[in-house]
Structures are given as structure tokens and as C-alpha cells.
C-alpha positions as CSV (number, residue, x, y, z in Angstrom):
1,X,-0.7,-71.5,159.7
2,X,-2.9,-68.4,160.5
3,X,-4.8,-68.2,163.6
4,X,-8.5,-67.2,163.6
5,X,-7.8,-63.6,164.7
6,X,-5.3,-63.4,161.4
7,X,-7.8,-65.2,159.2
8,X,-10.5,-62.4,160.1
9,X,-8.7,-60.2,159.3
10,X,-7.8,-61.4,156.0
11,X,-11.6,-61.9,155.5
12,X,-12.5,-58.2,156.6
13,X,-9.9,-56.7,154.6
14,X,-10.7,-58.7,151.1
15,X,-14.4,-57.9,152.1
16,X,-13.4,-54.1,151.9
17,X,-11.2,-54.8,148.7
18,X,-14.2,-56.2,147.2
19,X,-16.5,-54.0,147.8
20,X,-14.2,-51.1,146.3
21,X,-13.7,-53.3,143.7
22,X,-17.8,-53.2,142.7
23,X,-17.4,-49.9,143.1
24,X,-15.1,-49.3,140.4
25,X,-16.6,-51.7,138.2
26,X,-19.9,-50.0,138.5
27,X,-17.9,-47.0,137.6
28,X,-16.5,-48.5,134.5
29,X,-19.3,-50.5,133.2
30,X,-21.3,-47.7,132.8
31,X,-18.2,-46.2,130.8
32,X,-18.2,-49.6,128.4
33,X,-21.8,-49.3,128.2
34,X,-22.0,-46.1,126.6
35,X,-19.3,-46.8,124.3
36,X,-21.1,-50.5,123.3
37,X,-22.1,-51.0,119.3
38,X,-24.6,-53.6,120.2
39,X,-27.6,-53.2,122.1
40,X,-27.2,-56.4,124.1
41,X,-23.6,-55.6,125.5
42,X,-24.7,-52.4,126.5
43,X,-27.7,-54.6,128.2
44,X,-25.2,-56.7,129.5
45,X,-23.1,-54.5,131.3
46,X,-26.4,-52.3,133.1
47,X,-25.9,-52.7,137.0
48,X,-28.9,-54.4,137.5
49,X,-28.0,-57.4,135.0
50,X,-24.3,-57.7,136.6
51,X,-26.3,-57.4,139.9
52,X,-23.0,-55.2,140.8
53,X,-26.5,-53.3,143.2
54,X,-27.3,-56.8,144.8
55,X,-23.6,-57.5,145.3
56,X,-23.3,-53.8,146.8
57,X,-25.7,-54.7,149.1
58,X,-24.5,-58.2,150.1
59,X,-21.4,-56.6,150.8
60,X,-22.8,-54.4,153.2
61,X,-24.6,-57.3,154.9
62,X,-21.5,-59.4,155.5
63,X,-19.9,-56.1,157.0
64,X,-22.2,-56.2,159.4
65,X,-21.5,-59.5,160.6
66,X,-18.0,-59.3,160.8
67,X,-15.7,-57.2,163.5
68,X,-14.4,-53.6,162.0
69,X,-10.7,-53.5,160.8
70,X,-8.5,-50.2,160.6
71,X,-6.1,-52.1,157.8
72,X,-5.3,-49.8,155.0
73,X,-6.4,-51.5,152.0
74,X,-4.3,-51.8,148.4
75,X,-5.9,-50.8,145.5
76,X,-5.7,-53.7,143.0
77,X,-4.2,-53.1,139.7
78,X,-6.9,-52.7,137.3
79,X,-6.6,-53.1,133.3
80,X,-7.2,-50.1,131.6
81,X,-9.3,-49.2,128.5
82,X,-10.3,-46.4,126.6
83,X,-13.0,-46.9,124.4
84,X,-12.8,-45.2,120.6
85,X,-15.8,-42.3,120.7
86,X,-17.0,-44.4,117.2
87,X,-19.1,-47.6,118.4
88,X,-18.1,-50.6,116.3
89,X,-18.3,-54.5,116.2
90,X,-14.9,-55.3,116.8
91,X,-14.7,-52.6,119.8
92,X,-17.4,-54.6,121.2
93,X,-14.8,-57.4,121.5
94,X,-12.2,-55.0,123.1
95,X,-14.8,-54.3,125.5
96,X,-16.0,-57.9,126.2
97,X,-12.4,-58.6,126.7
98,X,-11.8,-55.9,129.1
99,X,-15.2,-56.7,131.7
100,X,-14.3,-60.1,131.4
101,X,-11.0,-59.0,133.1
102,X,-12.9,-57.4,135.3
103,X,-14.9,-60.3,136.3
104,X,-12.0,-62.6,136.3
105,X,-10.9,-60.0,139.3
106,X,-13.9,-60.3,141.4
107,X,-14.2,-63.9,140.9
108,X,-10.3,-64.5,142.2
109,X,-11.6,-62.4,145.5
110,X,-15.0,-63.9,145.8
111,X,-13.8,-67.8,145.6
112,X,-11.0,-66.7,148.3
113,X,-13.9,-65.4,150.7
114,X,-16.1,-68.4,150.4
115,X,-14.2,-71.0,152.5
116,X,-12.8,-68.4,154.5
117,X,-16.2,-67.5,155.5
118,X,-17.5,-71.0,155.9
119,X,-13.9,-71.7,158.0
120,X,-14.9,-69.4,160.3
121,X,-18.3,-70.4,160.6
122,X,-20.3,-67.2,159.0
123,X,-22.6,-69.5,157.0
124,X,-24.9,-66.3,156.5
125,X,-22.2,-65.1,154.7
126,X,-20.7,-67.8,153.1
127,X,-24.2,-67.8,151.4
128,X,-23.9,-64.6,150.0
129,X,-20.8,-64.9,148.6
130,X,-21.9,-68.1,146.9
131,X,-24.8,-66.3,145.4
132,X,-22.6,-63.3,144.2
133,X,-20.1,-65.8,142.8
134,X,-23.0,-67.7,140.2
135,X,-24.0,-64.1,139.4
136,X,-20.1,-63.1,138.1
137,X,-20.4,-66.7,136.8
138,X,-23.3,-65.8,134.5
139,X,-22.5,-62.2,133.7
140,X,-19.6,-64.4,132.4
141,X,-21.1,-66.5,130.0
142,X,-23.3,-63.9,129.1
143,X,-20.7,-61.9,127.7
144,X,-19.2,-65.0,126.0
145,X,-22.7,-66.0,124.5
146,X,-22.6,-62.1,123.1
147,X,-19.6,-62.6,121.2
148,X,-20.6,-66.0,119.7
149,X,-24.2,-65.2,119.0
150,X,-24.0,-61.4,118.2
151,X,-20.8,-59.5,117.2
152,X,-18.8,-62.5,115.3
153,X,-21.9,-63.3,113.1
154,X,-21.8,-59.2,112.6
155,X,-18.5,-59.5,111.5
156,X,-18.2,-62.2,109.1
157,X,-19.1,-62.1,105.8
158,X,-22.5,-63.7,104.6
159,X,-22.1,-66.6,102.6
């Protein structure tokens, strides 16, 4: 069982993965954005609506409250995806798929740091992370809602 020492550091070092992790997703939203067919995806994937800036800044609170760690840090694998220069409904898909990967990543990291930080008693942050966590959680079924309401009605034939 980990001691309180070892479980801070776990917290500080996932709290740096994380925050690379928004970093590069920032990065490659604004690539899927440019490369979206429909106006709402391309919406959907602006930092501001991901609140990938709020989480950014979270981040940086929490960092604040926790001691400093020297642990080199492992990238995560990330999925890669190179959008078609020609804008299309069924890329759209591809590129739902791909930030829903994304999300899926963050979410794993985020619902690890929640107990972790209520566990050691950083309520503060606990907070934010439980804010951040329903913001993934609707960028989510945004994305979803965009597929059903948007690109597969594009898609199929009218009856």
C-alpha cells in the first residue's frame, strides 16, 4: 500500500502529465478544427468550448497547492490522425472519433486524480478536478450529439 509521500507523488506527477496532455490537445484540436466539414465540429473543438483554457488554468492552480517533484514524466501514447486537405461528412466522423480518443485520455487521468486528491485532503483541488471532469464529460456528448444530429442526417439519403 503506498504511503502519503508515494501517493503525492503519484498526484504531482499525473498533475504534470495532464497538463502536457491539454497542451497537446489544444495543439491538435486546432489541427481537427481546421480540417472540420461542419460548422458545429469545428465549434466544438474551439478551446474555449472544450474549456481546454479553464482546464489550463486549473491545472496551474492545483500546482500551486501541491509540493514540486523532479520525476521525469512519460509522454503518453497518443492516437494519430491526419486529416485529408478536402473537408467532408464522413471525415468529420474520423475526426469525432479521434477527439473522442482524446477525451477518453484525459478523462482516464482526471477520474485517477479526484480521489487521490480528496485522499489526501486537497478538497480545493479535488473541486477542480471534478469541474474539469463534467467539462470532458460534456465536450463528450457534444461530439456524440454532432454525429447524431448533424453529419449522419448529412449522409443519408432523403427519403
Amino acid at each position: 500500500m503506498p504511503n502519503t509521500l508515494e501517493l503525492q507523488t503519484l498526484f504531482a506527477s499525473r498533475i504534470t502529465q495532464i497538463e502536457q496532455l491539454e497542451k497537446l490537445s489544444e495543439k491538435k484540436y486546432a489541427k481537427l478544427r481546421a480540417a472540420a466539414h461542419t460548422d458545429e465540429l469545428a465549434k466544438c473543438l474551439d478551446p474555449v468550448s472544450t474549456d481546454i483554457i479553464a482546464h489550463c488554468k486549473r491545472i496551474k492552480l492545483i500546482k500551486k497547492l501541491i509540493p514540486k517533484t523532479d520525476l521525469s514524466i512519460n509522454q503518453l501514447p497518443f492516437p494519430t490522425f491526419q486529416p485529408r486537405r478536402t473537408a467532408s461528412p464522413e471525415q468529420d466522423i474520423l475526426i469525432i472519433e479521434y477527439a473522442l480518443n482524446i477525451q477518453s485520455q484525459k478523462l482516464a487521468i482526471y477520474e485517477l486524480l479526484h480521489p487521490i486528491a480528496k485522499a489526501l485532503n486537497l478538497a480545493s483541488a479535488a473541486e477542480l478536478i471534478a469541474q474539469t471532469i463534467e467539462d470532458d464529460r460534456n465536450t463528450n456528448t457534444w461530439l456524440r450529439q454532432i454525429i447524431q444530429n448533424t453529419i449522419v442526417p448529412e449522409l443519408l439519403p432523403e427519403t
